[in-house]
C-alpha positions in Angstrom: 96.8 88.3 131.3 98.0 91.5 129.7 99.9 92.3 133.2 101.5 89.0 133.1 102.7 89.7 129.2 103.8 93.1 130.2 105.9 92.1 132.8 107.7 89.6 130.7 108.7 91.8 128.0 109.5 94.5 130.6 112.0 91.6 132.0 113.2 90.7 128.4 113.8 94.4 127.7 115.3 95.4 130.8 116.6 98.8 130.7 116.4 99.3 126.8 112.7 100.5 126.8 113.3 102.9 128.9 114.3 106.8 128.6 112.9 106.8 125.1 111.6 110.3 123.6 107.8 110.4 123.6 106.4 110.0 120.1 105.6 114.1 119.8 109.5 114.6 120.6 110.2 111.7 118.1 107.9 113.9 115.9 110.1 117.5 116.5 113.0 115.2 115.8 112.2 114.5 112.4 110.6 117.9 111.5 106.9 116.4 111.8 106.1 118.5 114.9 103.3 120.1 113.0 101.7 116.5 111.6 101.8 115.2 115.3 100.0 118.4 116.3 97.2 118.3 113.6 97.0 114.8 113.2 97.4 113.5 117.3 96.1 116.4 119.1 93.4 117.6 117.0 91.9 113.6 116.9 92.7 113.2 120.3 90.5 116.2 121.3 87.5 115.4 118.9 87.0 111.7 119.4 89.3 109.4 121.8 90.1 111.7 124.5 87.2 114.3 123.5 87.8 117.7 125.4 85.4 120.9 125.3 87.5 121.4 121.9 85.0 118.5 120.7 81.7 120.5 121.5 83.3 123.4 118.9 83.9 120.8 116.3 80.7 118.9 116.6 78.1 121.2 117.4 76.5 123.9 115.3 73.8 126.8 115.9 70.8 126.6 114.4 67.8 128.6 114.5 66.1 125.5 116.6 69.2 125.6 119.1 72.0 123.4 118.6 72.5 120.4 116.2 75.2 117.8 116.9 77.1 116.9 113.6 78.7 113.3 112.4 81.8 115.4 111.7 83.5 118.8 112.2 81.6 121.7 111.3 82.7 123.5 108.5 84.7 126.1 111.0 87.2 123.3 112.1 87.5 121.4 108.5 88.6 118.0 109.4 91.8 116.9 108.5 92.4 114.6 105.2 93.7 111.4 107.3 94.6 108.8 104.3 96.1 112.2 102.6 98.1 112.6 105.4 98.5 108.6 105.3 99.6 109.0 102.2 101.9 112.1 102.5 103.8 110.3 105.2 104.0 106.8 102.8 105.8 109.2 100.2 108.3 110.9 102.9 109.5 107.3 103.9 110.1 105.9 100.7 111.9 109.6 99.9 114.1 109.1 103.0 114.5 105.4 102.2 115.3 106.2 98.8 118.8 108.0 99.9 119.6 104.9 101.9 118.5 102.0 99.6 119.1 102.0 96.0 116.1 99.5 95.3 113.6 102.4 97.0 114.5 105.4 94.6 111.8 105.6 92.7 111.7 107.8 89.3 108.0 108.9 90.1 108.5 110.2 93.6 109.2 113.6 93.2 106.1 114.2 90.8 104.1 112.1 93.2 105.1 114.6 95.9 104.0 117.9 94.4 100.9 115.9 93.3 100.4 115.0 97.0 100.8 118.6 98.2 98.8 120.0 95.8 95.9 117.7 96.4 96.4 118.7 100.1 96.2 122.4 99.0 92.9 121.8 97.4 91.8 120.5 100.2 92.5 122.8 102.7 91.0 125.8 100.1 88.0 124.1 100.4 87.5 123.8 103.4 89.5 126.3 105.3 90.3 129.0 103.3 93.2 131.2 105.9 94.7 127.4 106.5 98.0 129.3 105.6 97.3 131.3 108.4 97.1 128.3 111.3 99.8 126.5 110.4 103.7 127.2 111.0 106.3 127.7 108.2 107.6 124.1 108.3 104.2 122.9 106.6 105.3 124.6 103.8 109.1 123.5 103.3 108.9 121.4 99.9 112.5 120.8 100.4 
């Protein structure tokens, strides 16, 4: 069934589907190279394509041997998904804004340092050198 669907909307398409960046170039495109990392790559590793990176997120040492965690230990914090979510919500309705009067939105500029100072707090928490892992475009508040 899903063969026979693919291969109909491969003939509708034709060649248009094809040669089409991956989403991570998509990603350095736009500037978001370091989202796709931390967000794709780090979730990939841990949970749907789960690599030896997952046994250092998910297992600690104890005095008893080793004790298998719901979530990253505290040495690899997890990342705040619906604060990304919502980061990303905010940069479309930004861009959008410049595009279509309807979308520029008086409170978007507070929401934005709101948003990066939440993600700030979050990171201090749990990962206090996070300044130290990530590259210089996670900081542009351009």
């Amino acid at each position: 069934m899903i063969a026979a669907v693919r291969t109909k909307v491969a003939g509708e398409l034709g060649d248009r589907g094809k040669g089409l960046p991956s989403v991570e170039q998509r990603a350095g495109q736009v500037g978001l190279a370091f989202l796709y990392d931390l967000l794709y790559r780090y979730e990939s590793s841990a949970g749907t394509h789960p690599t030896l990176h997952a046994v250092d997120l998910l297992l600690e040492r104890s005095p008893r041997g080793l004790v298998l965690r719901g979530e990253p230990t505290a040495q690899f914090a997890a990342p705040p998904v619906y604060l990304h979510g919502a980061h990303l919500l905010y940069e479309a309705l930004n861009e959008s804004g410049e595009h279509t009067p309807a979308l520029r939105l008086p409170e978007l500029p507070s929401l934005g340092r709101d948003l990066h100072a939440l993600a700030e707090q979050h990171a201090n928490a749990r990962l206090p050198n996070w300044q130290e892992l990530l590259p210089s475009e996670a900081f542009d508040q351009t």
